[in-house]
N, CA, C and O atoms as a GROMACS GRO file, in nm:
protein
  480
    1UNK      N    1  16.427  12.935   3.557
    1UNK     CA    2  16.398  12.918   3.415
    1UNK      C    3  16.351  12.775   3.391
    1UNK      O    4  16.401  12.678   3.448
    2UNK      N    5  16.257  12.769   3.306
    2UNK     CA    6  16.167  12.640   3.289
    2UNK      C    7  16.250  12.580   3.204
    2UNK      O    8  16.285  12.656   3.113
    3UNK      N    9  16.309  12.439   3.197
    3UNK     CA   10  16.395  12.390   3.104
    3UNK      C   11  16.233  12.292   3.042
    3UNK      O   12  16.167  12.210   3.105
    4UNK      N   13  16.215  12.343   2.907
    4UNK     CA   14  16.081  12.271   2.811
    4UNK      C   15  16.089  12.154   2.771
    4UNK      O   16  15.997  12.073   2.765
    5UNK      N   17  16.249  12.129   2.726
    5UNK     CA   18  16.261  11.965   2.670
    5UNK      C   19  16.223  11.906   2.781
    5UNK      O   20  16.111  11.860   2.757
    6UNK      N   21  16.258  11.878   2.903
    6UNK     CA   22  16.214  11.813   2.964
    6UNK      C   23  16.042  11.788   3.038
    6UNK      O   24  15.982  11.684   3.062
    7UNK      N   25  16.009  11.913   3.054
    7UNK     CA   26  15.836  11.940   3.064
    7UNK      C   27  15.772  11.916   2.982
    7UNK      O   28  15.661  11.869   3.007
    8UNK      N   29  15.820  11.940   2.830
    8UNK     CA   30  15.771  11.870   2.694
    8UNK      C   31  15.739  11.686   2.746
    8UNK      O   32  15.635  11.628   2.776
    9UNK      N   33  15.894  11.637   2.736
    9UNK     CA   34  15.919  11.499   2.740
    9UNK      C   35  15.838  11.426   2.833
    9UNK      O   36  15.783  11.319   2.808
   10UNK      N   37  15.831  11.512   2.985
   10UNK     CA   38  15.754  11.479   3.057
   10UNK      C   39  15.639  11.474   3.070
   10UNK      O   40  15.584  11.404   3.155
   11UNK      N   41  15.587  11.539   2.997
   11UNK     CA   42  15.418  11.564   2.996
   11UNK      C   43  15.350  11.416   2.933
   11UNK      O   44  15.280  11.327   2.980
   12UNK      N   45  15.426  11.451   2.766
   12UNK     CA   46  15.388  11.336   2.697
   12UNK      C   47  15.412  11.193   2.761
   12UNK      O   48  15.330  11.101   2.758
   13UNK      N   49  15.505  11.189   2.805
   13UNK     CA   50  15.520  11.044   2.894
   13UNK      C   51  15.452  11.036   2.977
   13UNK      O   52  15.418  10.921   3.003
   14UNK      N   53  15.398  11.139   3.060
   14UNK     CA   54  15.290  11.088   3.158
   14UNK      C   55  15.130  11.038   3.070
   14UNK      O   56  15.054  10.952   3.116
   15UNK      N   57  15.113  11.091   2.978
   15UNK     CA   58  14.993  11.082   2.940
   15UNK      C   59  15.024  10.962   2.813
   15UNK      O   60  14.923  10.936   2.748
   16UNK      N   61  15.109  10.911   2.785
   16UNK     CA   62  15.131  10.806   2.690
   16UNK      C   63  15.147  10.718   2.782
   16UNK      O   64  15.168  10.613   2.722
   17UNK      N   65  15.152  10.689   2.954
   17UNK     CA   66  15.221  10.581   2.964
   17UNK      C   67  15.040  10.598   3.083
   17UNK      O   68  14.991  10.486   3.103
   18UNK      N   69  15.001  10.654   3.113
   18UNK     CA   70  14.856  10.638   3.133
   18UNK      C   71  14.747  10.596   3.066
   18UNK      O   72  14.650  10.542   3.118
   19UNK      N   73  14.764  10.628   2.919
   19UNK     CA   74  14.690  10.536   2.820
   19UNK      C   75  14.727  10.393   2.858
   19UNK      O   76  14.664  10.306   2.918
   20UNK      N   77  14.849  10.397   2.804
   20UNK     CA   78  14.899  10.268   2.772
   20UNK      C   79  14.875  10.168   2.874
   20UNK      O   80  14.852  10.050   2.845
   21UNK      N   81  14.883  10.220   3.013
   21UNK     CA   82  14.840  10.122   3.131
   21UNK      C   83  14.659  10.080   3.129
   21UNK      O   84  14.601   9.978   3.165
   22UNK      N   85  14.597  10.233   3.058
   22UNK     CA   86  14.411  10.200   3.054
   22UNK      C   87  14.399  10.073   2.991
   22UNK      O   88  14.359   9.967   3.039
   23UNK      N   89  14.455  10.110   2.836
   23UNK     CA   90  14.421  10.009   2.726
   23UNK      C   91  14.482   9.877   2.769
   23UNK      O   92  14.462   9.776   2.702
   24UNK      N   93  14.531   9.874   2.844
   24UNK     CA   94  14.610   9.723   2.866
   24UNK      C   95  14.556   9.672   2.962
   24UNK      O   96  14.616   9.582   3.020
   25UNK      N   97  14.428   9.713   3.007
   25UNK     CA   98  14.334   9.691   3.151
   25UNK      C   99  14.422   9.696   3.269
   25UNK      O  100  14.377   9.641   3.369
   26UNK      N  101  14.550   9.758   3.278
   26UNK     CA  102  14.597   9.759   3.401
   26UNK      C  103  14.595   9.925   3.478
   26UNK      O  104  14.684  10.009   3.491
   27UNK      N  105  14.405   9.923   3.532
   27UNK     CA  106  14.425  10.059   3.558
   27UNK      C  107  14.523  10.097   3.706
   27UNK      O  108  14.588  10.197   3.736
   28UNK      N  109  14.500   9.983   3.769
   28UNK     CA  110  14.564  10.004   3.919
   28UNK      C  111  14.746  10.023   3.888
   28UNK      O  112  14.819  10.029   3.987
   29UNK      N  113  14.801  10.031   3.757
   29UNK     CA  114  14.911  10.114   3.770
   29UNK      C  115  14.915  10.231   3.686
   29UNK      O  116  15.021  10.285   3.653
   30UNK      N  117  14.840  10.257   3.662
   30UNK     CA  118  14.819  10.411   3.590
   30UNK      C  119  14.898  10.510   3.699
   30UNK      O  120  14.984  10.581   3.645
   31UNK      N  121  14.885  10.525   3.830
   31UNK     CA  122  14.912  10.603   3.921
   31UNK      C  123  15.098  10.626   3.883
   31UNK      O  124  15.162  10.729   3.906
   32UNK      N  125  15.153  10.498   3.822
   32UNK     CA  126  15.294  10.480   3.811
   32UNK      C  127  15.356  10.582   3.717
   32UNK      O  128  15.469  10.626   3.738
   33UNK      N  129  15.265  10.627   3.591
   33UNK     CA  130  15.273  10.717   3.494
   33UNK      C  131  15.317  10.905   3.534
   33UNK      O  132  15.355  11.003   3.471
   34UNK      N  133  15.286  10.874   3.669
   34UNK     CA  134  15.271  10.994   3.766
   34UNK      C  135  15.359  10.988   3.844
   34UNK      O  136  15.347  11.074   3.930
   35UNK      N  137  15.450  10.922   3.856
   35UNK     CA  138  15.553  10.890   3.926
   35UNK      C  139  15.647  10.861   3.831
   35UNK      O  140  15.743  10.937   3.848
   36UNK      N  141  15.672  10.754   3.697
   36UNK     CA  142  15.848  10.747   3.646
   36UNK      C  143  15.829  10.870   3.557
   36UNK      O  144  15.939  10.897   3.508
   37UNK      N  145  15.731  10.958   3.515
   37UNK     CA  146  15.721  11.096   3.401
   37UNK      C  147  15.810  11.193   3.486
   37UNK      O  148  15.919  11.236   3.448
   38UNK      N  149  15.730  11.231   3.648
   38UNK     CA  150  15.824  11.346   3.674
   38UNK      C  151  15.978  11.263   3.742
   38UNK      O  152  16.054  11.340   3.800
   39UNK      N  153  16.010  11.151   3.737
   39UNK     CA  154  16.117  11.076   3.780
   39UNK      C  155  16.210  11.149   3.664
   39UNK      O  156  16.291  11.232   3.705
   40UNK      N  157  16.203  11.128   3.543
   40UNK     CA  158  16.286  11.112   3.404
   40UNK      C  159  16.243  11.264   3.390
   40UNK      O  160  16.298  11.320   3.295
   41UNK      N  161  16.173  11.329   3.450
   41UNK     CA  162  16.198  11.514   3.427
   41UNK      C  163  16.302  11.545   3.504
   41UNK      O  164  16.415  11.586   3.479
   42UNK      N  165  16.249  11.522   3.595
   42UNK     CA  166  16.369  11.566   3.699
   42UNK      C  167  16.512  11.534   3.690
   42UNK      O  168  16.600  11.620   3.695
   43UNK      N  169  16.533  11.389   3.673
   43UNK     CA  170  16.651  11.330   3.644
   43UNK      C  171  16.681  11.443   3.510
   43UNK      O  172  16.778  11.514   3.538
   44UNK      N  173  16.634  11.471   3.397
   44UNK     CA  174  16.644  11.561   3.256
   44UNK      C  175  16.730  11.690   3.290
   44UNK      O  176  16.841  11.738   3.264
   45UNK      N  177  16.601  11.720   3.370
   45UNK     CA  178  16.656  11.899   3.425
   45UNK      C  179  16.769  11.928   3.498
   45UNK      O  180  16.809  12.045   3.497
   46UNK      N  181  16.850  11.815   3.584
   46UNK     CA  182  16.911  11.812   3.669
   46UNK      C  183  16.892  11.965   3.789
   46UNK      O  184  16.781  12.013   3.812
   47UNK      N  185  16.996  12.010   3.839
   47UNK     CA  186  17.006  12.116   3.900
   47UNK      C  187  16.958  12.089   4.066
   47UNK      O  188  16.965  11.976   4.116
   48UNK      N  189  16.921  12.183   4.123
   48UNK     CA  190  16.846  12.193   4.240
   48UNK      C  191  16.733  12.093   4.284
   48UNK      O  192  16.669  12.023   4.206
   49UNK      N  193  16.716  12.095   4.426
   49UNK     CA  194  16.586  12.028   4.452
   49UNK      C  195  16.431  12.114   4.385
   49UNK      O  196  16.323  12.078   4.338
   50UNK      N  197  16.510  12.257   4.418
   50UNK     CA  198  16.381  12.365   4.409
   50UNK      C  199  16.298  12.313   4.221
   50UNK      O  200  16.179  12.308   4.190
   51UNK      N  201  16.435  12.280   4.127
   51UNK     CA  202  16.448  12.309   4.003
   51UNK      C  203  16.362  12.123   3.948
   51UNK      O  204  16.298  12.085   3.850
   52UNK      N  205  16.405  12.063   4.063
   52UNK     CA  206  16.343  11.933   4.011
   52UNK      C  207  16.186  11.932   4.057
   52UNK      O  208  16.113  11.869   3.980
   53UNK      N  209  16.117  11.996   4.180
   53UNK     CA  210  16.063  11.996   4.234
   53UNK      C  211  15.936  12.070   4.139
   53UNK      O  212  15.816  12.041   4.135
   54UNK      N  213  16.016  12.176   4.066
   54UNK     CA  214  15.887  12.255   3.968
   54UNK      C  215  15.871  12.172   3.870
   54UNK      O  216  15.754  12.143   3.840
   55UNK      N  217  15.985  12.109   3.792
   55UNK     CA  218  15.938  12.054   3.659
   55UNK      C  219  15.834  11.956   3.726
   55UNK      O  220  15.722  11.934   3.680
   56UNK      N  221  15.889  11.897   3.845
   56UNK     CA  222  15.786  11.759   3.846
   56UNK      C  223  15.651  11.820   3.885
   56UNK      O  224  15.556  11.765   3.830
   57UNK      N  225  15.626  11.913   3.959
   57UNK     CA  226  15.477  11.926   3.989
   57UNK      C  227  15.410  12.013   3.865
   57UNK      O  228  15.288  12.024   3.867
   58UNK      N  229  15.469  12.063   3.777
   58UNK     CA  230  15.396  12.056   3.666
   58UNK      C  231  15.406  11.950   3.539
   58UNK      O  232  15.387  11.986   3.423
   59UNK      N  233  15.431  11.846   3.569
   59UNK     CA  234  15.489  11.794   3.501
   59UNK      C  235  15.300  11.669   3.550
   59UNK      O  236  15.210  11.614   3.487
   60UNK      N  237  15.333  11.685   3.673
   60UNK     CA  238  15.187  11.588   3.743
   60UNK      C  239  15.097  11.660   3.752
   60UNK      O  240  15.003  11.597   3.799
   61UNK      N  241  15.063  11.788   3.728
   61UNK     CA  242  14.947  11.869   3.727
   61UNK      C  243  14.870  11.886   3.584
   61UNK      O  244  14.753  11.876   3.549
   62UNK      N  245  14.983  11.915   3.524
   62UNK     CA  246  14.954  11.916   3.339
   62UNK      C  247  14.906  11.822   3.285
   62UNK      O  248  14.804  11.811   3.217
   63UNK      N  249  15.013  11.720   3.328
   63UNK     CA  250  14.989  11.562   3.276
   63UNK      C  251  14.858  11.492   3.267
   63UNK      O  252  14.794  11.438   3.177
   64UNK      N  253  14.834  11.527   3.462
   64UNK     CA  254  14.659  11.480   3.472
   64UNK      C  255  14.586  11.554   3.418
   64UNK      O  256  14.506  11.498   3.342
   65UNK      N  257  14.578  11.713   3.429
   65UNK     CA  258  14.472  11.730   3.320
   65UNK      C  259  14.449  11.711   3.179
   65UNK      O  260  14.346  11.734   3.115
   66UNK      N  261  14.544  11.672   3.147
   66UNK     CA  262  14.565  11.613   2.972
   66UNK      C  263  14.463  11.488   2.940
   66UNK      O  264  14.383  11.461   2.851
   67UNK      N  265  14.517  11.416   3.082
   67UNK     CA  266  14.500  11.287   3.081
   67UNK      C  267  14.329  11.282   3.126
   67UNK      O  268  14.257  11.192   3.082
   68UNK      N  269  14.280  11.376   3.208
   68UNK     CA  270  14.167  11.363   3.216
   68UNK      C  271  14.064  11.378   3.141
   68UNK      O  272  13.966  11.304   3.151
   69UNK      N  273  14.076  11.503   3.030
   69UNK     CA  274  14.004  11.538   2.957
   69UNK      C  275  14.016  11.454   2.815
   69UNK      O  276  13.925  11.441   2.734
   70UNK      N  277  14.148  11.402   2.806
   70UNK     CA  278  14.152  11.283   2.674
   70UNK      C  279  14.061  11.202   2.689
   70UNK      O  280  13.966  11.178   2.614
   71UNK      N  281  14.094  11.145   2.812
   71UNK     CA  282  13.963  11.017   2.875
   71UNK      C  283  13.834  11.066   2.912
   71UNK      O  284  13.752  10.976   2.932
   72UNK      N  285  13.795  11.173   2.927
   72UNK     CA  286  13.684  11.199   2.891
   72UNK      C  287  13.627  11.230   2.787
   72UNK      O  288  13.505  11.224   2.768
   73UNK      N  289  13.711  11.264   2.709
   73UNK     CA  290  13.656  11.278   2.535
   73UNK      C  291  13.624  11.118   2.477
   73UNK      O  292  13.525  11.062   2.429
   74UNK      N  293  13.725  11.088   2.499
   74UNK     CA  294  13.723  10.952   2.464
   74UNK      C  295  13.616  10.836   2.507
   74UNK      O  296  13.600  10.742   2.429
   75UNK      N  297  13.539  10.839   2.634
   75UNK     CA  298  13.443  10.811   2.660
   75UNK      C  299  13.335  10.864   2.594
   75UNK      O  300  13.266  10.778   2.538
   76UNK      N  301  13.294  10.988   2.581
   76UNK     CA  302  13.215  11.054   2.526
   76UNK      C  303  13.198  11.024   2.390
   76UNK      O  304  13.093  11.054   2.334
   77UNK      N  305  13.307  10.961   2.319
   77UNK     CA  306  13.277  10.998   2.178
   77UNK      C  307  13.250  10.853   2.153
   77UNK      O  308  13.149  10.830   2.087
   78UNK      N  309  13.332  10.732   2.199
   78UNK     CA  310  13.299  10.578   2.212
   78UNK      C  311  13.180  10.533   2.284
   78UNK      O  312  13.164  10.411   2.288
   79UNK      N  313  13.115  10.591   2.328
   79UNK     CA  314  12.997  10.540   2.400
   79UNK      C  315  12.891  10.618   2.448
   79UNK      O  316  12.922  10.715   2.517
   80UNK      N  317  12.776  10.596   2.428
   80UNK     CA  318  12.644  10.694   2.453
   80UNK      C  319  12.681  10.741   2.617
   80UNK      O  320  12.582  10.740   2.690
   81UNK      N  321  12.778  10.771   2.668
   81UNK     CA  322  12.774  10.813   2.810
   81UNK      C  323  12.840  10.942   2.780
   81UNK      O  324  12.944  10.945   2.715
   82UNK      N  325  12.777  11.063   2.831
   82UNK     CA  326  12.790  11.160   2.849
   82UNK      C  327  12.901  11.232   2.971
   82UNK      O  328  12.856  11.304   3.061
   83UNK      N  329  12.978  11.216   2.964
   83UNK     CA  330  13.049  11.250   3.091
   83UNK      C  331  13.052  11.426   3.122
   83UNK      O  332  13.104  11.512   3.052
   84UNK      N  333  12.985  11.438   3.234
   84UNK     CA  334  12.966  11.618   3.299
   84UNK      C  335  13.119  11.631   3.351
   84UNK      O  336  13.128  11.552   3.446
   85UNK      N  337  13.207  11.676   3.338
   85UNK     CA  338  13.320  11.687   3.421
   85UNK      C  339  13.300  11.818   3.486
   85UNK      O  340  13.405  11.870   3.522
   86UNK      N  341  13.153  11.909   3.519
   86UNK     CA  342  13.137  12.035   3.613
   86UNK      C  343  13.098  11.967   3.767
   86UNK      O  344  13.129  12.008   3.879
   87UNK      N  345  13.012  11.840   3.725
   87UNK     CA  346  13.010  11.802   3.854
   87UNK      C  347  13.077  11.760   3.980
   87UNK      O  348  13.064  11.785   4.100
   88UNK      N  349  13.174  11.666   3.886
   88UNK     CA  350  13.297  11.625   3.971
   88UNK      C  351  13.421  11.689   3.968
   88UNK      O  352  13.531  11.636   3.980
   89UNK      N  353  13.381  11.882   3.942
   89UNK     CA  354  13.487  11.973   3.937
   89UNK      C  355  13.602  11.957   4.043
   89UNK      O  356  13.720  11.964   4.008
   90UNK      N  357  13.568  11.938   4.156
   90UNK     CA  358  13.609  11.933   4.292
   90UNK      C  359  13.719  11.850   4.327
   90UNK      O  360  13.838  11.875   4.351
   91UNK      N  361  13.639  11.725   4.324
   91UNK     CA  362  13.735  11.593   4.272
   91UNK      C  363  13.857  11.608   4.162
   91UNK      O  364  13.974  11.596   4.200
   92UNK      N  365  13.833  11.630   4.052
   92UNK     CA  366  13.935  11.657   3.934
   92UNK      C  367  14.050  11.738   4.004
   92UNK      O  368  14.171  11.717   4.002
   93UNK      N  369  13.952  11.866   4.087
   93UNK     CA  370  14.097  12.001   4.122
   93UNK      C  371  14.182  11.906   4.198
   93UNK      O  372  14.303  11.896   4.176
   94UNK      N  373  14.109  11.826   4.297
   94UNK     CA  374  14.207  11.741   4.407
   94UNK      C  375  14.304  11.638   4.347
   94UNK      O  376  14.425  11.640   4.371
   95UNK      N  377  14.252  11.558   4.277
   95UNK     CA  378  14.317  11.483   4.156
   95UNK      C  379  14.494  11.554   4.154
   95UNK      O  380  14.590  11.532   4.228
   96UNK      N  381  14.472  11.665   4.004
   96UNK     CA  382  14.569  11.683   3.985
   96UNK      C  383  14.652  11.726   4.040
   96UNK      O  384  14.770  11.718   4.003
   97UNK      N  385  14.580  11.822   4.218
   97UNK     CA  386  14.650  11.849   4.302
   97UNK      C  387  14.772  11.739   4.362
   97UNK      O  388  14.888  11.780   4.358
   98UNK      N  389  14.752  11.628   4.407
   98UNK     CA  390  14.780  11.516   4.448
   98UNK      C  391  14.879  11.472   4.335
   98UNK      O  392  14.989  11.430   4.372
   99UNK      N  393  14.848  11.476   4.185
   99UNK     CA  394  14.957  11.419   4.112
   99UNK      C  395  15.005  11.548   4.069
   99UNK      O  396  14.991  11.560   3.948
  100UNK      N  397  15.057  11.652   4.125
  100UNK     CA  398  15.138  11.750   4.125
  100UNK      C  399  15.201  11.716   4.251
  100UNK      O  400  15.322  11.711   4.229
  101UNK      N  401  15.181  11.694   4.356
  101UNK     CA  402  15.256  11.680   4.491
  101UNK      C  403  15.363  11.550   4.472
  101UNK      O  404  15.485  11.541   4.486
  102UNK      N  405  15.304  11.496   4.450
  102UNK     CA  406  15.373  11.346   4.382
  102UNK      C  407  15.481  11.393   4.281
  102UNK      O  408  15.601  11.373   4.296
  103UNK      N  409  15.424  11.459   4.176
  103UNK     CA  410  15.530  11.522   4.079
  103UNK      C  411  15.624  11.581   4.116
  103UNK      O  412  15.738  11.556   4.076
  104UNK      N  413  15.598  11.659   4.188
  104UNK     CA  414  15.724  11.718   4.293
  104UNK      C  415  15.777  11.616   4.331
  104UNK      O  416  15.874  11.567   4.271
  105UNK      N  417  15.740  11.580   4.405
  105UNK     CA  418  15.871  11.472   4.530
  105UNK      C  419  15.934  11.375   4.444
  105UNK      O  420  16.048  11.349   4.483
  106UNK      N  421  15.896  11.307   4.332
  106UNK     CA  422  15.950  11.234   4.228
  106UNK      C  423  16.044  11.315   4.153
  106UNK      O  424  16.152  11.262   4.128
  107UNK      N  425  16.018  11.464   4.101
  107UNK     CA  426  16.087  11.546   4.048
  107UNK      C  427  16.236  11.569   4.124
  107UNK      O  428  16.342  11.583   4.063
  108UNK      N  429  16.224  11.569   4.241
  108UNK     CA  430  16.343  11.604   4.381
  108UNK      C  431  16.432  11.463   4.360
  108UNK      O  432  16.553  11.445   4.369
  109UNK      N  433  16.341  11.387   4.335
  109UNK     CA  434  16.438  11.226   4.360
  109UNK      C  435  16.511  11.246   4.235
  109UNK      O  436  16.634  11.246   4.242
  110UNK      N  437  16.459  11.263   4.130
  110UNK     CA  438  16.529  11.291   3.988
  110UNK      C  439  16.602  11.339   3.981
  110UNK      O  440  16.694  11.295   3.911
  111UNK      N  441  16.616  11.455   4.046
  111UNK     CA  442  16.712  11.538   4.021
  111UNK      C  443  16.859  11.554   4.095
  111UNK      O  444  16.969  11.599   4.063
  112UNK      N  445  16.781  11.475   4.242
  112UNK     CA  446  16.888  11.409   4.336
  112UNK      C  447  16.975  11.299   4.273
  112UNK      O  448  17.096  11.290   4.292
  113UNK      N  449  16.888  11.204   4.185
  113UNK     CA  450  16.970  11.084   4.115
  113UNK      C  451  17.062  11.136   4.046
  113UNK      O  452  17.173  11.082   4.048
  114UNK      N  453  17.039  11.258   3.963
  114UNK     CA  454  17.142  11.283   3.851
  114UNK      C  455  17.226  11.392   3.914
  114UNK      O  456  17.344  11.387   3.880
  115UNK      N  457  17.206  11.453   3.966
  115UNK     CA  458  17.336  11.525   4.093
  115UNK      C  459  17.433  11.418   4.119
  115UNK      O  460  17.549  11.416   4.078
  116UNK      N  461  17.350  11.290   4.223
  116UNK     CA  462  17.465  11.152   4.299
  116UNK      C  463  17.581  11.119   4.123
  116UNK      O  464  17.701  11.136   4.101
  117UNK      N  465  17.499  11.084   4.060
  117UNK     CA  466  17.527  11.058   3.940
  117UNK      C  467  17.650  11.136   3.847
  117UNK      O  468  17.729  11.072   3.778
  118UNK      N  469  17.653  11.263   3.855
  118UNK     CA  470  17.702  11.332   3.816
  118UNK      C  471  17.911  11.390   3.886
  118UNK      O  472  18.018  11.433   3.841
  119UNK      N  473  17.835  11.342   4.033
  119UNK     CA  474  17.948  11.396   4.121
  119UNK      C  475  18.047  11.270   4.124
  119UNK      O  476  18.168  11.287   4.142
  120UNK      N  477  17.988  11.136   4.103
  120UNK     CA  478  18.075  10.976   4.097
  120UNK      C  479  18.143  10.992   3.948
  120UNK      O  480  18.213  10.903   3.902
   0.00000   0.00000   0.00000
């Protein structure tokens, strides 16, 4: 069973804390947004590895596509550049693939933290 507060919580935090790293010109930690979102899901959901492991990889799959298509709107609408996102379909699938895998294994640590956490 999908626990939502936390996939909710998580989503938005990945994609609020990916802005927030664009606009602040610090794109080289954007990647981090993808890592403490499904951290604080997982840690949320507690339970199983299996149970931390789903929120987080949808938690990094969702997230990036949120995050991709915001920033591509957002280009599009701020500046005469047209962005095709059919071309670099390929790329994108791999993308969120990768920050779903990530989401997972961050999701597992989460959920491992609040298990250790729970049993002290």
């Amino acid at each position: 069973m999908l626990n939502w507060k936390s996939l909710g919580f998580g989503i938005v935090l990945a994609v609020v804390l990916y802005f927030m790293f664009y606009f602040y010109n610090l794109q080289f930690l954007a990647i981090l947004s993808f890592i403490v979102a499904p951290l604080i899901g997982g840690y949320i959901v507690g339970g199983d590895t299996k149970t931390g492991a789903i929120h987080g990889a949808i938690i990094g799959f969702f997230g990036s596509i949120i995050a991709i298509f915001a920033f591509a709107a957002m280009i599009s609408y701020y500046s005469n550049i047209q962005l095709v996102l059919g071309t670099n379909l390929i790329a994108l699938i791999l993308v969120c693939i990768i920050y779903a895998v990530i989401g997972a294994v961050f999701g597992i640590i989460g959920a491992v933290i609040r298990n250790k956490a729970m049993k002290t």
